[in-house]
KEKENU-974600 format. One record per atom (N, C-alpha, C, O): residue in three letters; y, x, z. Coordinates in steps of 0.02 Angstrom, whole numbers, padded with zeros to 5 digits, always signed. Each point is the difference from the previous one (the first is absolute). Layout:
BEGIN
alaYXZ ...
This chain:
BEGIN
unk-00059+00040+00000 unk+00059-00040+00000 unk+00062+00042+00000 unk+00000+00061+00006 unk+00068-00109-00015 unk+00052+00050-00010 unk+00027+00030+00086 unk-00026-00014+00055 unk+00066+00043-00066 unk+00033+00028+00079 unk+00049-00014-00009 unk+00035+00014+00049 unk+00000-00045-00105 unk+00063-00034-00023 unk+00023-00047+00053 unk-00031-00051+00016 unk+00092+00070+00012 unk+00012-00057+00062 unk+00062-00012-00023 unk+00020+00045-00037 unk+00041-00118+00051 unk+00051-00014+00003 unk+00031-00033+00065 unk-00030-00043+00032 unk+00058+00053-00025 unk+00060+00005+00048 unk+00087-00031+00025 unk+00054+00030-00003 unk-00066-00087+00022 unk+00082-00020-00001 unk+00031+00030+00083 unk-00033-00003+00052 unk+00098+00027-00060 unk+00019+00035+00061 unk+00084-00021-00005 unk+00027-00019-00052 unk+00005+00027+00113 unk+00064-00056+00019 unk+00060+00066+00022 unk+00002+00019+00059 unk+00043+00011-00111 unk+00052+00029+00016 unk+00057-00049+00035 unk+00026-00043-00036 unk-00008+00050+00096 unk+00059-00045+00023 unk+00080+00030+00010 unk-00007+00039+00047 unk+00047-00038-00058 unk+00068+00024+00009 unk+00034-00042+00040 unk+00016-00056-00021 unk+00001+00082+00095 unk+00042-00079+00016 unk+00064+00026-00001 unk+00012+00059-00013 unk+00044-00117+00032 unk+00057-00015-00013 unk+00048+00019+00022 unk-00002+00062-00004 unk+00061-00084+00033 unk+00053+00025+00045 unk-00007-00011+00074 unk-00020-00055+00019 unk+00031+00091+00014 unk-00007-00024+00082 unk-00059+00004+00021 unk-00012-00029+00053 unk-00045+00066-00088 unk-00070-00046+00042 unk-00009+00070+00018 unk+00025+00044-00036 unk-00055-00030+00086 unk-00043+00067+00043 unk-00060+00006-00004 unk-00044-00042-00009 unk+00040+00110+00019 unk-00071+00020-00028 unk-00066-00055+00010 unk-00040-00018-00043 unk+00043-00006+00122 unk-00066-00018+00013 unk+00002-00058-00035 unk-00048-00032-00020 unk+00116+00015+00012 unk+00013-00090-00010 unk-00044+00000-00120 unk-00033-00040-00034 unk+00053+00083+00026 unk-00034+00017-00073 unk-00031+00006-00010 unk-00020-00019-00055 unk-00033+00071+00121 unk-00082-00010-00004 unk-00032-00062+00012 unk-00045-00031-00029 unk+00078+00021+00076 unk-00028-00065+00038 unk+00003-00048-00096 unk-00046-00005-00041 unk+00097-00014+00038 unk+00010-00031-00076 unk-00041+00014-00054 unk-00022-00046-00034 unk+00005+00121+00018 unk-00035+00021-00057 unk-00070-00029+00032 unk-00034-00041-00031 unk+00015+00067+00097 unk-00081-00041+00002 unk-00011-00069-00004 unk-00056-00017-00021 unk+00103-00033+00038 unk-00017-00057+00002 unk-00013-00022-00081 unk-00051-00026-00023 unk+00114+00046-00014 unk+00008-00022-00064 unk-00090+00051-00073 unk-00027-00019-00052 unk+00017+00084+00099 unk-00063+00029-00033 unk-00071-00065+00020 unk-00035-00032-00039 unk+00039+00034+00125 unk-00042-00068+00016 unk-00010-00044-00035 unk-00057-00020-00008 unk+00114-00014-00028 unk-00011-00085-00001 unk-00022+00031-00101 unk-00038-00030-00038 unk+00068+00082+00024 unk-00011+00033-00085 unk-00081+00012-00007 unk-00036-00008-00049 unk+00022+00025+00099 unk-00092+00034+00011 unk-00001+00052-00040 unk-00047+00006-00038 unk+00106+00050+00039 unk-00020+00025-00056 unk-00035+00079+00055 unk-00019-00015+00056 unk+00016+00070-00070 unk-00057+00036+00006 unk+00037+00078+00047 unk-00033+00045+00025 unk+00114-00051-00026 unk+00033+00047+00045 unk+00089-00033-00028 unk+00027-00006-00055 unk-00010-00004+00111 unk+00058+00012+00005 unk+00050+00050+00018 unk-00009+00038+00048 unk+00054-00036-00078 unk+00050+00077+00008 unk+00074-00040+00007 unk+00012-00057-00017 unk+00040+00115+00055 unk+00050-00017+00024 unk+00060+00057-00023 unk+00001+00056+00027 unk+00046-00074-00078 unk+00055+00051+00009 unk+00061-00026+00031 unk+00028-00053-00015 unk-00012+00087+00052 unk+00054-00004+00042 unk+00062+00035-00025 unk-00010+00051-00032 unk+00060-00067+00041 unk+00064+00014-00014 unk+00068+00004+00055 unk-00012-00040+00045 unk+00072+00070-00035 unk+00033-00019+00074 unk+00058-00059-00036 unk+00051+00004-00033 unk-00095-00059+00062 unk+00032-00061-00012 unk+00035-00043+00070 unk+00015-00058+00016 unk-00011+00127+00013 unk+00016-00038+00069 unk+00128-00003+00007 unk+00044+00035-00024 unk-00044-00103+00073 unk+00058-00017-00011 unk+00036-00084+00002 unk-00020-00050-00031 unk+00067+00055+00069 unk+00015-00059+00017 unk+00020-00051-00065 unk+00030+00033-00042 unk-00039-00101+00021 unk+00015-00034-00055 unk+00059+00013-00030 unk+00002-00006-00061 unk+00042+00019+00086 unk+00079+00019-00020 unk-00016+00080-00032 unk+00047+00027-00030 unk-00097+00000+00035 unk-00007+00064-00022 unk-00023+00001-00068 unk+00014+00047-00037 unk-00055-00107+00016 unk-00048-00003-00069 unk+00026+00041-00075 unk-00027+00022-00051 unk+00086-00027+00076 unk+00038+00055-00061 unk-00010+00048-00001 unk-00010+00025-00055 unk+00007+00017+00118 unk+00009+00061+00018 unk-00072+00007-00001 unk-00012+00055-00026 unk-00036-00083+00040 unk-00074+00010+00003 unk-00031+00020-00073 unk-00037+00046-00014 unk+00067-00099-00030 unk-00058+00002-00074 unk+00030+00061-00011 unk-00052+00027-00019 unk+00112+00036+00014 unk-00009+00061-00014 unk-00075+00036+00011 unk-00042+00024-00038 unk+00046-00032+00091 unk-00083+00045+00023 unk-00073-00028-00017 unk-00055+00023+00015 unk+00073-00084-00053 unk-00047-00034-00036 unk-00010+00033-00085 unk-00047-00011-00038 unk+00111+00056+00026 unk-00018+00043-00073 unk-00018+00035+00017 unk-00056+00020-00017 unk+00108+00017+00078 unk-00010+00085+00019 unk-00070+00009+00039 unk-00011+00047+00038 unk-00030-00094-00050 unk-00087+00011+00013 unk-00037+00018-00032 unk-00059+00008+00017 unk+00092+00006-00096 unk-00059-00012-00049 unk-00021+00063+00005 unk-00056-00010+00022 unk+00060+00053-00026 unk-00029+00070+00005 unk-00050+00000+00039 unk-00052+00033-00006 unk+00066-00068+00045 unk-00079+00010+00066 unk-00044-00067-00012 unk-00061-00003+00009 unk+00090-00035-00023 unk-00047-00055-00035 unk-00016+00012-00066 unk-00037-00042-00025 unk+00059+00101-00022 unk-00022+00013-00074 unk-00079+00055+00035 unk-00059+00005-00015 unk+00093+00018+00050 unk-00068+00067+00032 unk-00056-00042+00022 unk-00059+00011-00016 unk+00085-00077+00067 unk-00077-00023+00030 unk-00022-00027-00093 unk-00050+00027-00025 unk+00086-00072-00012 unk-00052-00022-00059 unk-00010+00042-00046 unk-00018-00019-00056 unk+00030+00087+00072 unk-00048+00041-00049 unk-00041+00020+00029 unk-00044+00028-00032 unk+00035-00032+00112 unk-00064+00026+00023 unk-00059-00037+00004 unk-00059+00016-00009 unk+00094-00082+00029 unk-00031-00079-00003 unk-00069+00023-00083 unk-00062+00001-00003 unk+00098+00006-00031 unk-00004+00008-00066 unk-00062+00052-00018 unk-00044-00003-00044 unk+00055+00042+00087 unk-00051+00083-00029 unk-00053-00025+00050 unk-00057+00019-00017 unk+00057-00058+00078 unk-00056-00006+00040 unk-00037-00061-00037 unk-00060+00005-00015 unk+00093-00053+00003 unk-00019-00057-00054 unk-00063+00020-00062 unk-00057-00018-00016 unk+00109+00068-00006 unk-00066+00019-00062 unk-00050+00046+00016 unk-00049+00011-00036 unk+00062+00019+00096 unk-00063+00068-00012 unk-00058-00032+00023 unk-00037+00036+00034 unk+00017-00106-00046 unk-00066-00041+00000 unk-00004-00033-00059 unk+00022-00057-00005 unk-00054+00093-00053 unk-00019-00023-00035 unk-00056-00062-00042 unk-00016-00021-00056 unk+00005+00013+00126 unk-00052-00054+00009 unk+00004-00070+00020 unk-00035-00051+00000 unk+00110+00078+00022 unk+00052-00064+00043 unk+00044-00017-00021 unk+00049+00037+00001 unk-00043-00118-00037 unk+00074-00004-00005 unk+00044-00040+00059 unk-00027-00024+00050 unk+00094+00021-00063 unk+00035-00021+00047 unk+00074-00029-00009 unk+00054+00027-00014 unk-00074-00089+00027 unk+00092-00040-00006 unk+00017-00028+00049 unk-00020-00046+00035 unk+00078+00094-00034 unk+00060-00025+00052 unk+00030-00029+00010 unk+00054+00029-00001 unk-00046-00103+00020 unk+00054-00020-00014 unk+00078+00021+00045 unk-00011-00012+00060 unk+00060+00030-00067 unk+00056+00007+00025 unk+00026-00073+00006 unk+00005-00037-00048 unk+00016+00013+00133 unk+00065-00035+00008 unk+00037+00015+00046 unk-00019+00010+00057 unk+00097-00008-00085 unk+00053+00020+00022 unk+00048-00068+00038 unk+00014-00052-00028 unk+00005+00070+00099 unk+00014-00054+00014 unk+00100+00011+00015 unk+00021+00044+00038 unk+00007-00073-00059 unk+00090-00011-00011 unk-00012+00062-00008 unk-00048+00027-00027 unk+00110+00003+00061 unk+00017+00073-00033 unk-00041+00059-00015 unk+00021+00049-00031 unk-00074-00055+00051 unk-00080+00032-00015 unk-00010+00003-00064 unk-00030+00044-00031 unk+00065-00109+00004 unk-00004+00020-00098 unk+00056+00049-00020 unk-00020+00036-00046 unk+00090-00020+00066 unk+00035+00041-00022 unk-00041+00074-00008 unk+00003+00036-00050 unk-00047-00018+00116 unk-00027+00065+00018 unk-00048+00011-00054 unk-00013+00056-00022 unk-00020-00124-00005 unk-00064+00006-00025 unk+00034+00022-00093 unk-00025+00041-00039 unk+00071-00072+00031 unk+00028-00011-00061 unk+00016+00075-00019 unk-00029+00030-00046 unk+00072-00008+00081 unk+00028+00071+00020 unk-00054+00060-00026 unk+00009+00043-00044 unk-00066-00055+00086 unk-00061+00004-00010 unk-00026+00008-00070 unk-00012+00052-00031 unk+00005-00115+00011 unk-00036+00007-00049 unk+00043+00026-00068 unk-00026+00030-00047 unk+00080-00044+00050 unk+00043+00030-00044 unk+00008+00087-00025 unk+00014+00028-00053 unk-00032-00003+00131 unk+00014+00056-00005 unk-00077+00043-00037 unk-00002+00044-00044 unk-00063-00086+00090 unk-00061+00021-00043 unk-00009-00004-00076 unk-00044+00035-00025 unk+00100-00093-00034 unk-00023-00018-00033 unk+00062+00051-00045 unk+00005-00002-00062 unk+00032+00042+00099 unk+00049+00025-00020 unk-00058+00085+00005 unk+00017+00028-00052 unk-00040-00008+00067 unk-00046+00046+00003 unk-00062+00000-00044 unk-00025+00048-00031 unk+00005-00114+00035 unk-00042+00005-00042 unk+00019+00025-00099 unk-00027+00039-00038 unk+00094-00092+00031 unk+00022+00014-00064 unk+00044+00069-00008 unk+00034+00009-00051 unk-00036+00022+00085 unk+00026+00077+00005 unk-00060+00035-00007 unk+00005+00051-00034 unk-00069-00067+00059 unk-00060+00038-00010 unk-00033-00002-00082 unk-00038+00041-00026 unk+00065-00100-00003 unk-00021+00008-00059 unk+00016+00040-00071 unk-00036-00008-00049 
């Protein structure tokens, strides 16, 4: 038989204001009710009073570098199982999408430089 396995797995990004445990706590419930097979958590310093939210989504770009590093590592651990595939789904919750966007912009900005 094959050894061919697949895999759904739950990237979460949370939002403005929320603290660490309060995001884990969040990413497991929301991996729980997904059933999917590991949940993961990137964190960002989204911390700050509501009158601050302006001043906050700055550090929601100025993340991407360390959130471009975890999804290329995400990435190289991902494939070196060739036997395994694996989808992630990413959700980003309020300002958790600026970081993610940031993010992905900057990977997709690397990638077309690599070509």
């Amino acid at each position: 038989g094959s050894r061919f396995s697949h895999q759904f797995q739950l990237l979460f990004v949370h939002g403005f204001g929320v603290p660490f445990d309060s995001a884990v706590a969040s990413a497991g419930r929301l991996g729980y009710h997904l059933n999917v097979a590991a949940t993961m958590v990137y964190t960002w310093p989204s911390h700050g009073p509501v009158h601050a939210y302006g001043v906050v989504q700055p550090k929601a770009e100025e993340s991407k570098e360390l959130f471009v590093k975890f999804l290329e590592e995400l990435a190289e651990q991902l494939a070196a199982d060739p036997d395994k595939a694996v989808t992630v789904f990413i959700v980003a919750h309020s300002m958790g999408n600026y970081a993610l966007m940031h993010a992905l912009r900057e990977c997709q900005k690397r990638i077309d430089n690599a070509e």
